[in-house]
C-alpha positions in Angstrom: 21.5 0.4 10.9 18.3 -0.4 9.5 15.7 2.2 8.3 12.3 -0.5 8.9 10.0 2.0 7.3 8.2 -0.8 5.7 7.7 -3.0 8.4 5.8 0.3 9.9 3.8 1.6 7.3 2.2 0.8 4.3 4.4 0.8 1.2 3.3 1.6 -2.5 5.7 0.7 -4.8 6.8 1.9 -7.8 8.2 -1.2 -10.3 9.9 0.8 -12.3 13.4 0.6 -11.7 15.6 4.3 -12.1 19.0 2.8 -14.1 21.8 5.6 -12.4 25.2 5.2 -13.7 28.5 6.8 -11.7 32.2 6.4 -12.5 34.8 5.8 -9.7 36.2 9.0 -8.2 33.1 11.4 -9.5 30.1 12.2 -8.1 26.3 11.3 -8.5 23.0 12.7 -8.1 19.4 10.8 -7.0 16.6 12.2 -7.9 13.5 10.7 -6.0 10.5 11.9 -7.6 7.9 13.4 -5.4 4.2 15.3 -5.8 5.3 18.8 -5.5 1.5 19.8 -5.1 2.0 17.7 -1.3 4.1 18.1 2.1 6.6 15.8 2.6 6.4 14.2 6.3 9.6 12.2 6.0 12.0 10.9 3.3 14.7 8.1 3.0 17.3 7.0 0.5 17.9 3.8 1.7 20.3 0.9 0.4 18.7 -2.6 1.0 17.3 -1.2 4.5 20.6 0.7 5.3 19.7 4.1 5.5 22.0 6.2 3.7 20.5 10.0 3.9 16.9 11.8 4.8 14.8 13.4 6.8 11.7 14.5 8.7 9.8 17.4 8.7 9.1 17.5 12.2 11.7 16.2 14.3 15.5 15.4 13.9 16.8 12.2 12.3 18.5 10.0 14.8 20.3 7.4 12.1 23.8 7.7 11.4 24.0 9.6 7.3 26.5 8.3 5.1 29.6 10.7 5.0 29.8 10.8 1.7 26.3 12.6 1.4 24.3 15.5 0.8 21.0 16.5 1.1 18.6 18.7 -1.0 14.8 18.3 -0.1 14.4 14.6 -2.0 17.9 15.0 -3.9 21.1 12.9 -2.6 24.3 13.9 -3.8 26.9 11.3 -3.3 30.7 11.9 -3.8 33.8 9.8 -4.5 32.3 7.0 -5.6 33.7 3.9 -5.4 33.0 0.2 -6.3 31.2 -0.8 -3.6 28.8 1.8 -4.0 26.8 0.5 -6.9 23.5 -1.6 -5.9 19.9 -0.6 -5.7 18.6 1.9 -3.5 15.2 2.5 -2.1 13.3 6.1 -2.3 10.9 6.2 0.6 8.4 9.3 0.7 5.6 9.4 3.1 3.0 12.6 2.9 1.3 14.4 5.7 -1.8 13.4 4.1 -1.4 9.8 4.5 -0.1 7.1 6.1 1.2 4.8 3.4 4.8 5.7 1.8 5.8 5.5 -1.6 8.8 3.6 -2.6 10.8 4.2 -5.9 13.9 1.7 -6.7 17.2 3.1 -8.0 20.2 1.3 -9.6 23.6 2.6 -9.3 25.9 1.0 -11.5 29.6 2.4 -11.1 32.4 1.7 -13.4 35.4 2.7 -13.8 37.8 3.5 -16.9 41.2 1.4 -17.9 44.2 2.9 -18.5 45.7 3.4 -22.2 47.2 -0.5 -22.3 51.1 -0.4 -22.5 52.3 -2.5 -24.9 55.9 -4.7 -24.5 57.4 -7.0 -26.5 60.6 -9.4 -27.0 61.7 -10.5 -30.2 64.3 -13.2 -32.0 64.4 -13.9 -34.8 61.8 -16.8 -35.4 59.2 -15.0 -32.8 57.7 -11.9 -31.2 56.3 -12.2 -27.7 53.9 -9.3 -26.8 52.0 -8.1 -23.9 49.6 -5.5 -23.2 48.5 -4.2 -19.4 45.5 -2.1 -18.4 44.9 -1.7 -15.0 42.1 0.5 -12.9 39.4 -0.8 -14.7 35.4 -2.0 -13.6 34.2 -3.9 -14.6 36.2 -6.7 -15.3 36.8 -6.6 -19.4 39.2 -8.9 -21.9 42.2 -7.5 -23.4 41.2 -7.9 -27.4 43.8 -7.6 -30.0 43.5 -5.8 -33.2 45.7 -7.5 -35.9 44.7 -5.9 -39.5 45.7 -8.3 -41.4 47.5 -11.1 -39.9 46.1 -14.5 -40.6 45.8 -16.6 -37.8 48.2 -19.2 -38.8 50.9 -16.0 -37.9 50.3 -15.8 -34.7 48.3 -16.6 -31.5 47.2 -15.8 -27.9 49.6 -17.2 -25.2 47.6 -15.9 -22.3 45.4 -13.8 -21.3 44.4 -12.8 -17.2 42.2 -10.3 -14.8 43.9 -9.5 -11.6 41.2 -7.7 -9.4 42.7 -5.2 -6.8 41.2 -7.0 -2.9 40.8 -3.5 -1.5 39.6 -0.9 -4.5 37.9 -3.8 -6.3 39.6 -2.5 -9.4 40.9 -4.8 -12.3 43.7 -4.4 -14.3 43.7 -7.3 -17.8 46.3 -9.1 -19.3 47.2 -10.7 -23.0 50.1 -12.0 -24.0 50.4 -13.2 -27.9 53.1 -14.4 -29.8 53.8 -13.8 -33.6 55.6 -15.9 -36.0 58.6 -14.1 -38.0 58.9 -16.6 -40.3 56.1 -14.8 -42.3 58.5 -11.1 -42.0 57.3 -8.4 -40.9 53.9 -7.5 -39.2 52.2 -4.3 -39.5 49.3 -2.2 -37.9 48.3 -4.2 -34.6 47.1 -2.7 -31.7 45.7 -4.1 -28.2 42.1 -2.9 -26.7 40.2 -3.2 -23.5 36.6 -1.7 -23.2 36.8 1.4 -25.3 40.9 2.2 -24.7 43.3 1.4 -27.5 47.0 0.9 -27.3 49.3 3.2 -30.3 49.3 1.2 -33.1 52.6 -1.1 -33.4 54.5 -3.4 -35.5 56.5 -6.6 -34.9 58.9 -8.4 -36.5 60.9 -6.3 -38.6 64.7 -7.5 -39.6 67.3 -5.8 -37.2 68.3 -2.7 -38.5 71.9 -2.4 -39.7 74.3 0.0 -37.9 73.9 3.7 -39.8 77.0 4.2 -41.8 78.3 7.5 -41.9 77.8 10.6 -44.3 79.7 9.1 -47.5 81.0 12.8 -48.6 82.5 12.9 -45.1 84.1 9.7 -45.2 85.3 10.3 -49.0 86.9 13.2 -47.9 88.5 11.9 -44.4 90.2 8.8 -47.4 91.5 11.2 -49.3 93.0 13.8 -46.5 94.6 10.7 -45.1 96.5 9.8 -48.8 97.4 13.5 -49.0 99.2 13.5 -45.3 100.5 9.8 -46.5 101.8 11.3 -49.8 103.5 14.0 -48.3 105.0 11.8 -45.6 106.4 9.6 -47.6 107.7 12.7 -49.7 109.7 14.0 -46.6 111.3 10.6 -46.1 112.4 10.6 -49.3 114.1 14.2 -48.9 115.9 13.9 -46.0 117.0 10.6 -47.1 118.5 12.1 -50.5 120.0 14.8 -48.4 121.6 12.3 -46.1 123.8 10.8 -48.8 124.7 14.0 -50.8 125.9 15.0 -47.5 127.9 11.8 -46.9 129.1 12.3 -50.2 130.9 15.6 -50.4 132.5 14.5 -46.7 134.0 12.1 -48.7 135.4 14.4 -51.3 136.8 16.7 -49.1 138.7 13.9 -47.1 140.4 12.9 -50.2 
């Protein structure tokens, strides 16, 4: 619904623009500025002639106010903020003194912050593929890469995308980059989008040989088995002895 003050009155305007800045979720404050020396007959915030919040001194306001809206004399508090929130917005402040209204011009820009980017990879061993996602971002920003000292013969970007939610208006970026093992291994890279920054990360590091175990442990496990294989042997031996002196005196007794 449309406010049409300023196909009613006159309208002074004020060029200079108010730059308001929100972030998705939070709330934000307008402050029109007004004469405090003068009454106030009736006062608007307006969004491209959609009224948003207001009110006269003298009589009730019949225009719908924007749920998400509070009033204090010529300050608007607006809460959860969301994309489709951000635009200019029109002030509109007529006096009891006079018939012509004053008009002040707002800008709401609302952004939002991306998420720490994840960071994934797959590896052989000629080449490491790696990918790092942000999402619930505004506005839409380039995953950058941070790669120290890697020339760029060592590796390259593979892709890179901005998938923009159709219902919160939120993006979420994309990079994919694969590194070359043949130069070993890769140290100190990290992924960034806006002011967020991945943990650092290497790639391309040899595989890592199976730990072998404690050698005290294993020393003394060899030599505990040559012990019980000593004495093993050593019983064999024994009873085998014993065996034929046995067999022997049998004999002798028979004869």
């Amino acid at each position: 619904m449309t406010a049409a003050v300023s196909g009613l009155f006159s309208v002074t305007e004020n060029k200079a623009q108010i730059q308001l800045r929100g972030e998705v979720g939070q709330n934000v404050t307008f402050h029109c500025p007004f004469d405090k020396q003068r009454t106030i007959n009736f006062f608007y915030l307006q969004r491209n002639k959609i009224f948003v919040n207001g009110y006269y001194e003298s009589r009730n306001i019949t225009m719908p106010i924007w749920e998400n809206t509070r009033l204090d004399k010529t300050t608007v508090i607006m809460y959860r903020l969301n994309i489709s929130h951000g635009g200019d917005y029109q002030c509109l402040i007529q006096y009891s003194d006079s018939k012509n209204v004053d008009e002040n011009h707002i800008h709401l820009s609302v952004t939002a912050n991306y998420t720490k980017p994840t960071v994934t990879m797959s590896c052989d061993p000629r080449c490491c593929r790696v990918t790092c996602a942000s999402q619930g971002g505004y506005p839409g920003t380039k995953m950058t890469w941070n790669v120290g000292t890697t020339g760029s013969q060592m590796w390259k970007i593979w892709n890179s995308s901005e998938e923009t939610d159709p219902v919160t208006k939120l993006v979420s970026s994309y990079s994919t980059a694969d590194f070359n093992c043949s130069y070993g291994a890769q140290k100190s890279i990290s992924c960034c989008v806006g002011d967020v920054t991945s943990d650092v990360f290497s790639v391309c590091f040899p595989a890592v040989s199976p730990k072998t175990g404690n050698p005290i442990v294993t020393i003394t496990a060899v030599c505990a088995m040559v012990v019980v294989s000593f004495m093993v042997v050593l019983v064999v031996l024994w009873r085998y002895r014993k065996g034929r002196q046995t067999g022997a005196a049998a004999v002798v007794t028979l004869e």
